[in-house]
N, C-alpha and C positions, 0 to 999 in steps of 0.2 A: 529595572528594565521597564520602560514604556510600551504599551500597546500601539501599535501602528494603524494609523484607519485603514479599513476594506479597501476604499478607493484606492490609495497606492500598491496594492499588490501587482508584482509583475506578472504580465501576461506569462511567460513559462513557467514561474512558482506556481500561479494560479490552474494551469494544466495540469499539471504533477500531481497537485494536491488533490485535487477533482480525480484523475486517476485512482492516485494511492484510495480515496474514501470510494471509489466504485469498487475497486477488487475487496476493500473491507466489507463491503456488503455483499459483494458476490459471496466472499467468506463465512461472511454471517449465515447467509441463505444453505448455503452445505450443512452448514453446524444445524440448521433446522431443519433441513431433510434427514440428516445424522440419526436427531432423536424423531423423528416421526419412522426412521426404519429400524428403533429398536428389537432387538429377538431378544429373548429370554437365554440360547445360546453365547449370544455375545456381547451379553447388557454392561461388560466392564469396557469392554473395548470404545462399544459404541457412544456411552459415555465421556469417555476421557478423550477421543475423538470431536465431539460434537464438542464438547468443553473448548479444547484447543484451538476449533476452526474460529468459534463465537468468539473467545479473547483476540485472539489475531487478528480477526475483523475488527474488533472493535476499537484494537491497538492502531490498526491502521486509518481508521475511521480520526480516532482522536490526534494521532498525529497530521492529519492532511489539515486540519481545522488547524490545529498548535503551527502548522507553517504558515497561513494563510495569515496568523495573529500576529507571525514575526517572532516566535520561540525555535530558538536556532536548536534547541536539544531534539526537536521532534524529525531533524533530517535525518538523523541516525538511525533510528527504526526504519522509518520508511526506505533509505536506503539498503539496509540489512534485507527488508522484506523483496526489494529488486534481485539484488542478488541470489538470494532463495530461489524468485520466480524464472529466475536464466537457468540456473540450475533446473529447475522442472523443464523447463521448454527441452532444455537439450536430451532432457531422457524422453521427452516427449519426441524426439527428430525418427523420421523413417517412418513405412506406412501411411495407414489411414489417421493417425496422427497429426499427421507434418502441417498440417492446416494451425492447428491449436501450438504446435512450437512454435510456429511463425507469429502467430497473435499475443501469447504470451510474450516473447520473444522482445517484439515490437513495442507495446507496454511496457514494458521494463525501461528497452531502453530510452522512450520517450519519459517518462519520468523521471530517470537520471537524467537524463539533456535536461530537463527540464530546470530538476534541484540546483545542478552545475553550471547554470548558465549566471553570469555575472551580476546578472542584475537580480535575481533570486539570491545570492550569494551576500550581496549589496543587500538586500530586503532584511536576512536571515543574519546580520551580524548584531553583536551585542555592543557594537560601536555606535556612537551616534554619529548621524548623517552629518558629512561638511555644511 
């Protein structure tokens, strides 16, 4: 498999993936409030908690990179991780909430449009170009 230069990346893969690697950091960022609100009460939870957030971001982090490179395995996680984040949104629906459904929401789905759009699709195969 050949690396693809930066410059051809398509503008909707290029969104997506810029997405996917903000929510990895937003992810990150919890994982490091996580362990700064360790208690001596709940130091297993809050560990394996903060563990979870920091790999997920990180996963997400490295997958946005790995599409941007033209490695078509890295759509799957990121994908998986959309799907997860609709799931939240919609528990998040009703209330003083409904603001954060809607933006979760909305992320998500910009990111799949994003991944699924033809020329990302075209970018992320392990076909060489006509």
């Amino acid at each position: 498999m050949t690396r693809r230069p930066l410059a051809d990346v398509p503008a909707p893969l290029s969104v997506a993936a810029s997405l996917a690697a903000v929510e990895g950091l937003i992810l990150m960022l919890f994982g490091v409030l996580e362990v700064a609100a360790f208690t001596g009460t709940r130091a297993a939870m809050g560990a394996t908690t903060a563990a979870f957030f920091l790999a997920y971001g990180a996963v997400l982090i490295g997958c946005g990179w790995a599409m941007v490179r033209g490695r078509s395995w890295a759509r799957s996680p990121v994908v998986l991780g959309q799907l997860i984040q609709m799931g939240i949104a919609w528990s998040f629906r009703g209330g003083e909430t409904t603001l954060v459904a809607v933006g979760l929401a909305i992320v998500a789905v910009v990111v799949l449009v994003g991944i699924f759009h033809p020329a990302s699709i075209a970018h992320l195969s392990d076909e060489p170009a006509p």
